[in-house]
C-alpha positions, 0 to 999 in steps of 0.5 A: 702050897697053901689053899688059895694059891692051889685054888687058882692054879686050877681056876687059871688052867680051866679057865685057858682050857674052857677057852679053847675048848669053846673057840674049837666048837665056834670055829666049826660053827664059822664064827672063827675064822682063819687058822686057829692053833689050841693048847689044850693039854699044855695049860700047866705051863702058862699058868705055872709060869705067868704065877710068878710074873707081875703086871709090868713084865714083858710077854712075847709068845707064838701063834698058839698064845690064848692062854698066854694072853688071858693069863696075862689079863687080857680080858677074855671078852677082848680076846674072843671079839678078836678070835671073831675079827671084831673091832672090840678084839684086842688086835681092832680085829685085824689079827686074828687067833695068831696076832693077839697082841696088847701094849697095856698088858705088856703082851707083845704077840702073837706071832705067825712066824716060828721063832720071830719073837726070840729076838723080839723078846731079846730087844725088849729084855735088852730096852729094859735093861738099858731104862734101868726098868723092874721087868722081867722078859719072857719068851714062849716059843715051840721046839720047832723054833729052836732048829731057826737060826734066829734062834742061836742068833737070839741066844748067843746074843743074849748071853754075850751081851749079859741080856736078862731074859728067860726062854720058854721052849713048849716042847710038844713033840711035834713041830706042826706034822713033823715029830722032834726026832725026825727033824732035829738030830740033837733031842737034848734041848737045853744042850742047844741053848748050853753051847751059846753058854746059856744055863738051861734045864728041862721041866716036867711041863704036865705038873704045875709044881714043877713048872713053878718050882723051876721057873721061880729058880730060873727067874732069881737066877737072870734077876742075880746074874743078869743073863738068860736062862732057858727052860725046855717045857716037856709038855703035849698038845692033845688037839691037832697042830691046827684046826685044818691039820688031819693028825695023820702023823701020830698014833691015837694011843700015843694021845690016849696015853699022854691024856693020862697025864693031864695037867688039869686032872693031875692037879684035881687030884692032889688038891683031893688028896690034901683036902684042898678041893671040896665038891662044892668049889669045883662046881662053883669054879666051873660055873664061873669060868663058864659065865665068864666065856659065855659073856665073852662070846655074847661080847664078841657076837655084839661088837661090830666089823670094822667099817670099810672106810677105815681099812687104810687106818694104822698103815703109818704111825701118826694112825696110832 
């Protein structure tokens, strides 16, 4: 992979992790309120993903969509007014960490509840194909999800009625407190998305080669075919479920060890390796992304709260 594109792999992955890393430190100072879920670890997925998306494409993701949201161009400073509940958020303020969400963007959540935006995601693949529309649809969702029913409700339709939309299953290990194995008899993911018919394969979500070399095939496959497809992300979250969550559940050598495989410093030292990643560009990179989040902290302190008087506004729809 050429130099420019490498160089803004990691520029994306930095940026998503700056972000977090930043909300994590506001969150304690109660700036940020509420529940707050970090993807710090998994960053490769994303950006390996949204690289190959254009403008147009339809996204839905989960309650731990940060990233998902400023990769699909959702400015940064929109983005931290509504982690702050600000009127200048993306959401008007009134959804918080776990409810952005931005029409322009074709970003559509944001979602609270495990596995709600599979069938969404369908809907939306299914509109599009039907207004004979160049979209491709995306769904990001945990490995929590695929034990839901709506999950094997979402996915058998999609195959039966020739739906093209690609499911992206972030498997982190640990659905909140609870490990894969405990709850789920079948580990074979994608063996779960094989018995609605769906094609499915697993990916090495810590490397940004792989991600982008499996999801560029998965998205030829739905654009030639018309059908889904479904990609397990093996990937991990070095942060805890949530900023509440007391991690009492796994080990920190386990953490320590997947560490070991970040995906941020993985790709730093290809890039070293192959010449690709002078010094001098890394700082410059770092101080960008730094600029730019602390812009989007001085935004998002700036923007007012909404007044008390419009609190009864966006109940119907001739509020919009």
């Amino acid at each position: 992979m050429e130099e420019a594109k490498t160089l803004k792999l990691l520029h994306d992955m930095m940026r998503v992790r700056r972000m977090e890393e930043l909300c994590a430190e506001l969150y304690t100072q109660e700036k940020i309120r509420g529940f707050l879920h970090l993807y710090i670890g998994e960053e490769a997925v994303v950006t390996g993903v949204m690289s190959l998306l254009q403008p147009q494409d339809n996204i839905m993701a989960t309650y731990r969509e940060h990233g998902h949201a400023l990769l699909k161009g959702i400015p940064a400073k929109s983005i931290m007014a509504e982690m702050f509940g600000k009127i200048d958020g993306c959401s008007k303020g009134r959804g918080g960490s776990m409810h952005l969400i931005s029409a322009p963007h074709r970003f559509f959540g944001g979602n609270a509840i495990v596995a709600a935006g599979i069938p969404q995601a369908v809907g939306l693949a299914l509109a599009s194909k039907k207004l004979k529309e160049d979209r491709q649809t995306v769904c990001f969702f945990g490995e929590g999800a695929v034990a839901e029913g709506v999950f094997h409700e979402a996915l058998n339709m999609a195959e039966l009625w020739k739906i093209p939309v690609l499911f992206c299953c972030e498997n982190n290990y640990y659905a909140m407190g609870t490990a894969l194995a405990r709850s789920q008899a079948q580990l074979n993911l994608p063996k779960k998305a094989e018995a609605h018919n769906v094609t499915a394969q697993s990916v090495d979500g810590m490397n940004v080669f792989e991600v982008i070399e499996k999801t560029r095939a998965a998205l030829d496959f739905i654009t030639r075919e018309g059908r889904p497809y479904f990609l397990e992300f093996r990937t991990y979250r070095f942060r805890p479920h949530s900023m509440f969550d007391p991690e009492l559940y796994r080990s920190k050598d386990e953490v320590l060890k997947w560490k070991e495989k970040d995906p941020i410093n993985f790709l730093i030292e290809h890039m070293k390796k192959n010449d690709l990643l002078p010094p001098e560009k890394l700082d410059a990179l770092e101080k960008k992304i730094e600029a730019e989040m602390q812009e989007a902290i001085r935004f998002a302190e700036m923007s007012e709260l909404e007044p008390l008087e419009d609190l009864g506004k966006y109940l119907y729809e001739n509020d919009l």
